[in-house]
Biopython code that builds the backbone (N, CA, C, O; Angstrom):
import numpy as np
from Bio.PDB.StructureBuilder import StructureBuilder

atoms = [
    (1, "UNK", "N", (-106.077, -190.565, -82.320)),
    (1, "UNK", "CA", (-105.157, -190.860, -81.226)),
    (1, "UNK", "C", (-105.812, -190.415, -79.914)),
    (1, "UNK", "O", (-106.483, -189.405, -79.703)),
    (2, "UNK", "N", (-105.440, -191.472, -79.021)),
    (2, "UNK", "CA", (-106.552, -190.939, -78.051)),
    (2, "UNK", "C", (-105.619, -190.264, -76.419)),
    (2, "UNK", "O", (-105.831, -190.220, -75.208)),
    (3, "UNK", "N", (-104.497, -189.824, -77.445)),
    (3, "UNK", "CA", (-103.581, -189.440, -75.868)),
    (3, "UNK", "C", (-102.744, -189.531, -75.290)),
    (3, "UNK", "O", (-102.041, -188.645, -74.804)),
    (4, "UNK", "N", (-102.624, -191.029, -75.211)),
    (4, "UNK", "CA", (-101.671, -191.881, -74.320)),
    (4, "UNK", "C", (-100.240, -191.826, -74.869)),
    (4, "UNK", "O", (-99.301, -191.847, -74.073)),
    (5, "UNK", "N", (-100.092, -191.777, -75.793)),
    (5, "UNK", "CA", (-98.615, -191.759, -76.045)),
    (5, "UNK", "C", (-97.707, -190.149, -75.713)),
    (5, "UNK", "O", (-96.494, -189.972, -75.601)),
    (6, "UNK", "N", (-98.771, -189.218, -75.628)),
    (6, "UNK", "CA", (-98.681, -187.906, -74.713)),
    (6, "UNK", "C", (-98.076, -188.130, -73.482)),
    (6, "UNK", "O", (-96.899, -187.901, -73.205)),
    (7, "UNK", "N", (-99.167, -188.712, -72.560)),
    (7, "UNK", "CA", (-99.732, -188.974, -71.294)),
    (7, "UNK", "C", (-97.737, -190.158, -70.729)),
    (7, "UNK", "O", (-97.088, -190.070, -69.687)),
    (8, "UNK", "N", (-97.483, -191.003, -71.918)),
    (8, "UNK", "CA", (-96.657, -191.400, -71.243)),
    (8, "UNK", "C", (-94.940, -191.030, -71.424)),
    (8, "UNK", "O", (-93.920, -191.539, -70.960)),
    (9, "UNK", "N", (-95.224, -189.822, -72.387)),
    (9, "UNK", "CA", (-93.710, -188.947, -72.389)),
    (9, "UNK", "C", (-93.685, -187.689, -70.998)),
    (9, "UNK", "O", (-92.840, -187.236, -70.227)),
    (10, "UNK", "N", (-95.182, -187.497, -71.273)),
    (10, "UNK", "CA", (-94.942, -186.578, -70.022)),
    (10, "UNK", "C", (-94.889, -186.696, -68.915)),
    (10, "UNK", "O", (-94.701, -185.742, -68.161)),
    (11, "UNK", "N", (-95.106, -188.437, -68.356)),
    (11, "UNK", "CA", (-94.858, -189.415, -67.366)),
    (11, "UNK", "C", (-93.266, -189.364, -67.288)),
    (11, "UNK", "O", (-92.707, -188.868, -66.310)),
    (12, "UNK", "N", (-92.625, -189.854, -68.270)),
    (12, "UNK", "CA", (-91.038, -190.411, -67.937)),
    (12, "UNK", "C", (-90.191, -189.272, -68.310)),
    (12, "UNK", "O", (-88.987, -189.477, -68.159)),
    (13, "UNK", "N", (-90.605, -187.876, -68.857)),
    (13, "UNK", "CA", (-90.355, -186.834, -68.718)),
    (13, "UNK", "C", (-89.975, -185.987, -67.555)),
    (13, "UNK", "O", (-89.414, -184.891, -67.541)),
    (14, "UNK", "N", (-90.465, -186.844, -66.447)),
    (14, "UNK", "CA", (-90.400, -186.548, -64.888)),
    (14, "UNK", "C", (-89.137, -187.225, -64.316)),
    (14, "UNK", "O", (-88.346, -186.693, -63.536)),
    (15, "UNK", "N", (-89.061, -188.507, -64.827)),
    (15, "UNK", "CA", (-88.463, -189.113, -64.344)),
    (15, "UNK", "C", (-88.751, -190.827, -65.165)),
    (15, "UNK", "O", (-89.878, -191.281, -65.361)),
    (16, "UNK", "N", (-87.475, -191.529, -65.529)),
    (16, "UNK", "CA", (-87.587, -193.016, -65.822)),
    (16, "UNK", "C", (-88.032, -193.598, -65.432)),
    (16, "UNK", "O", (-87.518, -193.909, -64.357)),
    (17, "UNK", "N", (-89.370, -194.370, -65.776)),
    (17, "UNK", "CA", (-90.172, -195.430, -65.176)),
    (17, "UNK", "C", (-90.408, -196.696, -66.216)),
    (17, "UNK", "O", (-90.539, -196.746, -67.439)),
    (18, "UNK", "N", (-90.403, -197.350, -65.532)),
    (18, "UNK", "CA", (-90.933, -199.253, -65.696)),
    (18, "UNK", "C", (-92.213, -199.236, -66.601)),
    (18, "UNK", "O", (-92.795, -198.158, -66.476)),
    (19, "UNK", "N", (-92.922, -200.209, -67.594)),
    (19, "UNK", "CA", (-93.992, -200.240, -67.987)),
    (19, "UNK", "C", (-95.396, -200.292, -66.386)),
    (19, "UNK", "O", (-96.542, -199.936, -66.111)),
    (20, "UNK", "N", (-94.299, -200.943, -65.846)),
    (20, "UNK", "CA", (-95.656, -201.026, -64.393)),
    (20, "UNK", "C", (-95.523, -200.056, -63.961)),
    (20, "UNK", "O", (-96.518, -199.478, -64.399)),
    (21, "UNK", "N", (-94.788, -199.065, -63.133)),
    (21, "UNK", "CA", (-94.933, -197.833, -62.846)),
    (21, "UNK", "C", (-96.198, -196.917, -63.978)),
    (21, "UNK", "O", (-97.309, -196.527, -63.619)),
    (22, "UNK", "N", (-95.659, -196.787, -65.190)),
    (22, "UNK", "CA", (-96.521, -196.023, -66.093)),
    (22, "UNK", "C", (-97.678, -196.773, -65.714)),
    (22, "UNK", "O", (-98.328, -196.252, -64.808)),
    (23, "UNK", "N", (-98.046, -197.696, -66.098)),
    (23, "UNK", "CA", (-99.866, -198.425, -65.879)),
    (23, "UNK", "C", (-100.236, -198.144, -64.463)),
    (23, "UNK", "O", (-101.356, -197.813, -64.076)),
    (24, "UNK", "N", (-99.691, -198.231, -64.089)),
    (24, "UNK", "CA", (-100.233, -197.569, -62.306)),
    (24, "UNK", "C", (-100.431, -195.977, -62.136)),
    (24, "UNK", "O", (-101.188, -195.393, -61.360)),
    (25, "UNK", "N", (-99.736, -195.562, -62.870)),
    (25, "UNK", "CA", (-99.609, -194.063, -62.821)),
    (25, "UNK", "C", (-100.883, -193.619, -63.559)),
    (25, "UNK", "O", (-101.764, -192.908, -63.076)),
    (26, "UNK", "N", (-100.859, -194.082, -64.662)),
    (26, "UNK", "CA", (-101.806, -193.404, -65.746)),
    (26, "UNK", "C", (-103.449, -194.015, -66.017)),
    (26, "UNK", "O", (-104.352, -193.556, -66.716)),
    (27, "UNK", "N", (-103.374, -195.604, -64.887)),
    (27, "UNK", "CA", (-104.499, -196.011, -64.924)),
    (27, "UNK", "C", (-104.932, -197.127, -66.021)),
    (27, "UNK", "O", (-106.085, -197.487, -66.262)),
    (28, "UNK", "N", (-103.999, -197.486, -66.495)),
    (28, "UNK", "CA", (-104.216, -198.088, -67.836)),
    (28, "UNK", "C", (-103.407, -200.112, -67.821)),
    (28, "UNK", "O", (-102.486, -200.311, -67.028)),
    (29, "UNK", "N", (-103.686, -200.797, -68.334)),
    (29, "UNK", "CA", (-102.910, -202.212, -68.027)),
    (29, "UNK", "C", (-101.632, -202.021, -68.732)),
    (29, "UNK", "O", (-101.177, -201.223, -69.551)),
    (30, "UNK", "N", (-101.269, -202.962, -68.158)),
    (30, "UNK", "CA", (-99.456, -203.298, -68.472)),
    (30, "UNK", "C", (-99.179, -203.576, -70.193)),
    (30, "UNK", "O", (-98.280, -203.154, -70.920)),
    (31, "UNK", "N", (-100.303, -204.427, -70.473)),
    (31, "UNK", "CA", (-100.343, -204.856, -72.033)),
    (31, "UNK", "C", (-100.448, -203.514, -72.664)),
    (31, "UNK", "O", (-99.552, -203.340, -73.491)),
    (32, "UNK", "N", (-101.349, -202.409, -72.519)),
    (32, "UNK", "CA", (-101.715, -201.424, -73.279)),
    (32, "UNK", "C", (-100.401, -200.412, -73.350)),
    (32, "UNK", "O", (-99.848, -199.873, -74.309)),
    (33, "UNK", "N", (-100.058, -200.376, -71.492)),
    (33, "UNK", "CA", (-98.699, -199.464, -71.795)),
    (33, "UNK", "C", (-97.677, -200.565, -73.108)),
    (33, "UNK", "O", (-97.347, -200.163, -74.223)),
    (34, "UNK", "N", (-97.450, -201.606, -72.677)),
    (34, "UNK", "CA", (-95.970, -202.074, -73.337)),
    (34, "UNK", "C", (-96.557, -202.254, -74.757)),
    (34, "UNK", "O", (-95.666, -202.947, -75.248)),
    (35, "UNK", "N", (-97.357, -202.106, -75.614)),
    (35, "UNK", "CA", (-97.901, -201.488, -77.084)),
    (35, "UNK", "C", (-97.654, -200.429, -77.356)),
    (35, "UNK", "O", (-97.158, -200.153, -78.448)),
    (36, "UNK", "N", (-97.927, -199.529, -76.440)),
    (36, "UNK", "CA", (-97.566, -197.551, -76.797)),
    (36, "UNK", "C", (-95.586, -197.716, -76.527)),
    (36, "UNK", "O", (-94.700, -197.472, -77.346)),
    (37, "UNK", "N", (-95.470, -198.157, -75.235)),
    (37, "UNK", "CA", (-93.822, -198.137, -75.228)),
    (37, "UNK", "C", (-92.723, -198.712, -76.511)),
    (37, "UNK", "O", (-91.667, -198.359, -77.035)),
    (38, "UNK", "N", (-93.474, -199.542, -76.589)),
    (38, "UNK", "CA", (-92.788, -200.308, -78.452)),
    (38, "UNK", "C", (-93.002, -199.838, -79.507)),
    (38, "UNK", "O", (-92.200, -199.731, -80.435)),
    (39, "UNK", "N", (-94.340, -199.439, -79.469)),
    (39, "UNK", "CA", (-94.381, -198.258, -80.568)),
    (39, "UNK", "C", (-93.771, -197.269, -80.319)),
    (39, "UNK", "O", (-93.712, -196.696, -81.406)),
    (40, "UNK", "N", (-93.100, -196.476, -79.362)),
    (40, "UNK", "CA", (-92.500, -194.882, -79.346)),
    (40, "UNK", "C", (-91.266, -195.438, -79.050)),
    (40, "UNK", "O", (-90.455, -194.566, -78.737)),
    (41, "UNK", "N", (-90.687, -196.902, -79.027)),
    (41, "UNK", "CA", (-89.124, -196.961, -79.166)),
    (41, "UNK", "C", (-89.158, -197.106, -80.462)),
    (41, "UNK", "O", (-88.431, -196.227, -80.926)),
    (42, "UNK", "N", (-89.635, -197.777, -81.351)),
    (42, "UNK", "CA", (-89.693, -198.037, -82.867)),
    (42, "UNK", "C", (-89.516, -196.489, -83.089)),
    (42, "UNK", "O", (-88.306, -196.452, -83.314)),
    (43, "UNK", "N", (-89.926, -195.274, -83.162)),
    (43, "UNK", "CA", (-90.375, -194.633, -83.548)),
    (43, "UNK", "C", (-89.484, -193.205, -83.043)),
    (43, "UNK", "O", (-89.760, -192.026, -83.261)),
    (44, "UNK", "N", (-88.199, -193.861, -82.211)),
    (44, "UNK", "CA", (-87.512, -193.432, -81.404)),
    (44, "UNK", "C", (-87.769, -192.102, -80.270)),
    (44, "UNK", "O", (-86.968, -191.196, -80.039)),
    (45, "UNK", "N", (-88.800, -192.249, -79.809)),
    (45, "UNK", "CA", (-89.581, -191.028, -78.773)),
    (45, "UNK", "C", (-89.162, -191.570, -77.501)),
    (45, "UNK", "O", (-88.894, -190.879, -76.518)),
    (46, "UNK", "N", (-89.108, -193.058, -77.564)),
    (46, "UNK", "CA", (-88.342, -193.241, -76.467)),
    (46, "UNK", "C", (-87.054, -193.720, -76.338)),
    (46, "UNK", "O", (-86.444, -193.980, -77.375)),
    (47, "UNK", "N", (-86.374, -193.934, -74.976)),
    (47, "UNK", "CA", (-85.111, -195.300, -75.137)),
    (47, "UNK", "C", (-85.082, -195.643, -73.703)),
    (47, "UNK", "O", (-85.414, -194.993, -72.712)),
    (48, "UNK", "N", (-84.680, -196.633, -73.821)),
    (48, "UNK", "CA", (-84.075, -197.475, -72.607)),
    (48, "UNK", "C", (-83.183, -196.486, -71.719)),
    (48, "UNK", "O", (-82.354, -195.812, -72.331)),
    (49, "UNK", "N", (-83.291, -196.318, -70.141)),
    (49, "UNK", "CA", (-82.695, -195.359, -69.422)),
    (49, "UNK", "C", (-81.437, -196.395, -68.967)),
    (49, "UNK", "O", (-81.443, -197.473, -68.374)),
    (50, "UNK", "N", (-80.416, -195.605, -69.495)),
    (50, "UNK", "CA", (-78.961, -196.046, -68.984)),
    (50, "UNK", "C", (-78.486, -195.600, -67.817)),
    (50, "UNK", "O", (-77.466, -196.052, -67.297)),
    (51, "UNK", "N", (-79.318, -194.528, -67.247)),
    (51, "UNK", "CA", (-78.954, -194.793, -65.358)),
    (51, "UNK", "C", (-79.741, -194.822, -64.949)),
    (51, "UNK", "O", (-79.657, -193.802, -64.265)),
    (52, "UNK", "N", (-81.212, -195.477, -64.613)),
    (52, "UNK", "CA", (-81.746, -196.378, -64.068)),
    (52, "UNK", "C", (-81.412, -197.860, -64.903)),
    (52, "UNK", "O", (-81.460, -198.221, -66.079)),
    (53, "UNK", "N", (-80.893, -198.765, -63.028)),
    (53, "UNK", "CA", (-81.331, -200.205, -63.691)),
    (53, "UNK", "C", (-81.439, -200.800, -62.016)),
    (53, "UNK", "O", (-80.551, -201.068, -61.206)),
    (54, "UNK", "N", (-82.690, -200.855, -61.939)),
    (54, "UNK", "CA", (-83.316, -201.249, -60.348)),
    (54, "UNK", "C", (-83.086, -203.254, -60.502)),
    (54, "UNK", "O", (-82.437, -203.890, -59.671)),
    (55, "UNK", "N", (-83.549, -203.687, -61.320)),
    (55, "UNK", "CA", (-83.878, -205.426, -61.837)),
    (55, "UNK", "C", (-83.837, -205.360, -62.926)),
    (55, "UNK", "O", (-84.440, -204.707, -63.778)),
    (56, "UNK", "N", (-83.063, -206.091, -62.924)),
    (56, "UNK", "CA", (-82.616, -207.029, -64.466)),
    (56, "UNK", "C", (-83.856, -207.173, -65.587)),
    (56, "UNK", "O", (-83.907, -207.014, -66.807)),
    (57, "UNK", "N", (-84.808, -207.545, -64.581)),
    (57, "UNK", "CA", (-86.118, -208.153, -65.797)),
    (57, "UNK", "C", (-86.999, -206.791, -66.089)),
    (57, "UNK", "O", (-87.968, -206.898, -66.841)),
    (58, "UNK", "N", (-86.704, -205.616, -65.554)),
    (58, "UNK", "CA", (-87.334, -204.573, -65.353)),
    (58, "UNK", "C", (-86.288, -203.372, -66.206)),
    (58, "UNK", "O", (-85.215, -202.992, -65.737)),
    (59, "UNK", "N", (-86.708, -203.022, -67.176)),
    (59, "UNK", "CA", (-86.533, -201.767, -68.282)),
    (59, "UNK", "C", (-87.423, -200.141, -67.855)),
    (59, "UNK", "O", (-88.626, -199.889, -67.912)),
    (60, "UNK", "N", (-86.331, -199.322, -67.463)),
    (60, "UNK", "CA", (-86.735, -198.375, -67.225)),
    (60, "UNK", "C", (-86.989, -197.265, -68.969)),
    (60, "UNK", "O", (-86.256, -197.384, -69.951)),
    (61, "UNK", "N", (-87.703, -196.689, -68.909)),
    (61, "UNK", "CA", (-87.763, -195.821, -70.109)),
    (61, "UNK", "C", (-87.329, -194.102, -69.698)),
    (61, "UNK", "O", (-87.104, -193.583, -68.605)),
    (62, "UNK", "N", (-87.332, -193.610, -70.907)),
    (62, "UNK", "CA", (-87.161, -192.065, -70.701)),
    (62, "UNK", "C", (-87.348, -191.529, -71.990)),
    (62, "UNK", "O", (-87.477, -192.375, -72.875)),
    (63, "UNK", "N", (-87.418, -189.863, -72.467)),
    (63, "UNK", "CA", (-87.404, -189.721, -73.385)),
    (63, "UNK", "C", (-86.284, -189.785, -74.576)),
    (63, "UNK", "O", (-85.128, -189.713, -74.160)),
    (64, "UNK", "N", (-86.390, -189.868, -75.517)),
    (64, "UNK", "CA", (-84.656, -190.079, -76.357)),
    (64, "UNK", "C", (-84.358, -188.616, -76.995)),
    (64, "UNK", "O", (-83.778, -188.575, -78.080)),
    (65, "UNK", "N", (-84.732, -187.451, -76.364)),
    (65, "UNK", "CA", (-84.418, -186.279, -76.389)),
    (65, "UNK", "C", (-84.857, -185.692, -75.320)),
    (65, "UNK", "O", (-85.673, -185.896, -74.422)),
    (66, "UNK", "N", (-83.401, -184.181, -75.956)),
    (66, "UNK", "CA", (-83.440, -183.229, -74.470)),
    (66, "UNK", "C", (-85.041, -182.745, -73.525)),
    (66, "UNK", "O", (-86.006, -183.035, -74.232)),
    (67, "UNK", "N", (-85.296, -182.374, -72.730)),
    (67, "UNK", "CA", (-86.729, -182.034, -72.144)),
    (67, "UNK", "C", (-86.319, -180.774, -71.071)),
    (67, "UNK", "O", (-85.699, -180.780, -70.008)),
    (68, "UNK", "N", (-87.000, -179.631, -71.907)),
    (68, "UNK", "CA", (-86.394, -178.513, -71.179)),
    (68, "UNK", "C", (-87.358, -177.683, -70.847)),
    (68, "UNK", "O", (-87.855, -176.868, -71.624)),
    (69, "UNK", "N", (-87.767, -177.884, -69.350)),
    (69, "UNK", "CA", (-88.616, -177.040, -68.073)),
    (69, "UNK", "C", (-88.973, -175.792, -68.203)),
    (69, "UNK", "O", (-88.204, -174.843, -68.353)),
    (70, "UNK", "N", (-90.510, -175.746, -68.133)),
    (70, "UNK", "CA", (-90.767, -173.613, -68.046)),
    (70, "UNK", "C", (-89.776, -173.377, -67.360)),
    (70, "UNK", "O", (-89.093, -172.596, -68.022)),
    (71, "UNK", "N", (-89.158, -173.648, -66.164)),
    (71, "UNK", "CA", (-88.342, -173.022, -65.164)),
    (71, "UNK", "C", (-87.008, -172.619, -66.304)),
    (71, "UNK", "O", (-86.675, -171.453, -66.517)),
    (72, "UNK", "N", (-86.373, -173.771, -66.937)),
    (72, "UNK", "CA", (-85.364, -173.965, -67.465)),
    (72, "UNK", "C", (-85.015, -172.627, -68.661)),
    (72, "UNK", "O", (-84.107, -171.843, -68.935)),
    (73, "UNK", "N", (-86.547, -173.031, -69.164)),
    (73, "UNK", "CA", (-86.560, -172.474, -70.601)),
    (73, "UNK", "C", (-86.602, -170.372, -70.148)),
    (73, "UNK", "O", (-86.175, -169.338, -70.663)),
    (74, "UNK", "N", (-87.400, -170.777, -68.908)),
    (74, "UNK", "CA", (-87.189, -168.839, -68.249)),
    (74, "UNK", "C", (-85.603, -168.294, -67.769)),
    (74, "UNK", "O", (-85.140, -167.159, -67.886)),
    (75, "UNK", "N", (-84.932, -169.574, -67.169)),
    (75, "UNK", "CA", (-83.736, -168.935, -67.309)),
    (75, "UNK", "C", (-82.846, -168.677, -68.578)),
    (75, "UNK", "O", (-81.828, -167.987, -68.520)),
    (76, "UNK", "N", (-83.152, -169.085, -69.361)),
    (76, "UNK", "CA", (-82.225, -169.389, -70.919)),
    (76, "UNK", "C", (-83.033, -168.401, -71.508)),
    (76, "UNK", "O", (-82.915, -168.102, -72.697)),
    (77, "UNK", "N", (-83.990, -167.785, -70.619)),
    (77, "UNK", "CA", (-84.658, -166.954, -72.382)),
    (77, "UNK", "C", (-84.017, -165.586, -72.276)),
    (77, "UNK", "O", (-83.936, -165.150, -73.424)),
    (78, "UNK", "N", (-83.450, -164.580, -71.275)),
    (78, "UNK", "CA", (-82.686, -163.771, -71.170)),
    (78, "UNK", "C", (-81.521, -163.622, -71.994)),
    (78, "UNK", "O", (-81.229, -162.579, -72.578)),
    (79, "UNK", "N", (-80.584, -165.141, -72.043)),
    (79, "UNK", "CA", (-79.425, -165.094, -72.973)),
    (79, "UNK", "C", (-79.798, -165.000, -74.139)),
    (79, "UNK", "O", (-79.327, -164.190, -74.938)),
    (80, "UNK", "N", (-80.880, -165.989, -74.442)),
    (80, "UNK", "CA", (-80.602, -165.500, -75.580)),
    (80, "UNK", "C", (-81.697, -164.665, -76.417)),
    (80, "UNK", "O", (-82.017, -164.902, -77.583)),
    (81, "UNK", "N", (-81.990, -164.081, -75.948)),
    (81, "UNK", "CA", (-82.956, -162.720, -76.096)),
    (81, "UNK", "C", (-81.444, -161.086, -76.308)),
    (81, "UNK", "O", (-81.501, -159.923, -76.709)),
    (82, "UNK", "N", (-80.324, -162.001, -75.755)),
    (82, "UNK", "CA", (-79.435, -161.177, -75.652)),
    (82, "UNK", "C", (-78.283, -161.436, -76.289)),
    (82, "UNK", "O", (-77.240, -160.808, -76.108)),
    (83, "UNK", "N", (-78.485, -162.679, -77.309)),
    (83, "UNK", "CA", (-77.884, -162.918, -78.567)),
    (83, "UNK", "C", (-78.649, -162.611, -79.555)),
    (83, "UNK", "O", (-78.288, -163.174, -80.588)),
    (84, "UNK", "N", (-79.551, -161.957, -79.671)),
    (84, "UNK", "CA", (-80.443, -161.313, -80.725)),
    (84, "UNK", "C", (-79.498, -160.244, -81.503)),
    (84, "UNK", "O", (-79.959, -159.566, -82.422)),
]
sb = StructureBuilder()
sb.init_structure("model")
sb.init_model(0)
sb.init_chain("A")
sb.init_seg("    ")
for serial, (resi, resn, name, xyz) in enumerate(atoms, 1):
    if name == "N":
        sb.init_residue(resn, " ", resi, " ")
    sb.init_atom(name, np.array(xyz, "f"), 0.0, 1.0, " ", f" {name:<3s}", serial, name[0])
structure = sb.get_structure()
């Protein structure tokens, strides 16, 4: 595996993007992203973002689970360091 299916969770991990957004972002063509994107909806890593919808002909992605931030994960680690 050479990456990319990394490279494009930790892309829409940021935020929901378009297969063209990702290929612009990551450097790579539109065909190659929308192969990795179909493979990681099959495979359910991704899904279709239900609040982005910019154009009709245009499918935003995101991850199909929670994604929780060093920042996030430093505030939460106190509690429950204190449900121990």
């Amino acid at each position: 595996m050479d990456g990319t299916k990394e490279r494009v969770l930790n892309a829409v991990a940021r935020r929901p993007k378009t297969i063209a957004h990702l290929a612009k972002e990551l450097g790579l063509s539109q065909p190659t992203i929308h192969t990795h994107v179909n493979d990681m909806l099959k495979s359910e890593l991704l899904c279709e973002s239900a609040q982005v919808k910019k154009h009709p002909a245009e499918n935003y992605y995101e991850p199909n689970f929670p994604v929780v931030t060093a920042a996030e994960r430093a505030a939460f680690e106190p509690i429950c360091k204190a449900l121990e």
